[in-house]
N, C-alpha and C positions, 0 to 999 in steps of 0.2 A: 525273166526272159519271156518265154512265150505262156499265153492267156489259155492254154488249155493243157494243163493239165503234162506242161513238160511237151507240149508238140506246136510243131509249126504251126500259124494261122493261115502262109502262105508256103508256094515251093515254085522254084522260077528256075527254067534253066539254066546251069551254071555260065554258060557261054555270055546269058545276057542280063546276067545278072546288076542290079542296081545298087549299090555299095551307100551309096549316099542317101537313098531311099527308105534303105531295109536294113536290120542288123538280121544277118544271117547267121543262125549257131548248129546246122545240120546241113553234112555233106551226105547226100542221098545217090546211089547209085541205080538204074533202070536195072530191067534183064539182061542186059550187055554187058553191064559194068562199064569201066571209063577209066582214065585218067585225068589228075589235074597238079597243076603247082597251090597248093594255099598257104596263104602266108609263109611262101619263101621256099615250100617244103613240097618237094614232087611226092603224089602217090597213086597208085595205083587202087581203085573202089572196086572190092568184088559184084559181082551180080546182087543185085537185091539187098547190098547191105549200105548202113549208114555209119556215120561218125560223127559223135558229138563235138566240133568246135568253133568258136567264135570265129566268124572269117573275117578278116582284113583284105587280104586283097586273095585275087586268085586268077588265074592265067594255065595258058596251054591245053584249056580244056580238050578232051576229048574221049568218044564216045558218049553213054547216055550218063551225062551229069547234071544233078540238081540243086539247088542250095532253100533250105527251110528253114524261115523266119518268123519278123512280126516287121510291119512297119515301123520307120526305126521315130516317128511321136509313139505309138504305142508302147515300145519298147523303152523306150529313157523321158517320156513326157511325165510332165507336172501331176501330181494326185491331185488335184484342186481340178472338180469338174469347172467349174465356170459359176456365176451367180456368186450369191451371199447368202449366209441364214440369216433368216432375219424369224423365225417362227419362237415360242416360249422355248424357254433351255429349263 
């Protein structure tokens, strides 16, 4: 999942979030808290806390909500940087 260490690389507001772009695995709440539907499931995010899950989709956002990823090549891309060895093995 994410490249450091268990944390987002990125955090995008849930409202405008990009689903096809990004795999998001953290719903993050501002100082306000928020509500949201994610995948299918209404909740309400206290002030300043988060939850670990993979979003599929999400809807009805409201208040401060954020969703923290990776870019979703990042995230499910090929281990094979690019090129060939070609150097002694």
């Amino acid at each position: 999942m994410a490249l450091h260490g268990n944390r987002p690389s990125i955090i995008h507001p849930a409202g405008s979030a990009n689903l096809t772009g990004f795999t998001y695995y953290e719903v993050i709440a501002g100082a306000a808290g928020g509500t949201a539907t994610v995948n299918g499931t209404a909740m309400t995010i206290g002030p300043s806390s988060s939850i670990g899950v993979v979003v599929k989709t999400i809807s009805g956002v409201t208040g401060e909500v954020y969703l923290g990823g990776d870019p979703i090549n990042v995230s499910y891309g090929t281990t094979i940087i690019g090129g060939s060895f070609t150097g002694n093995q």
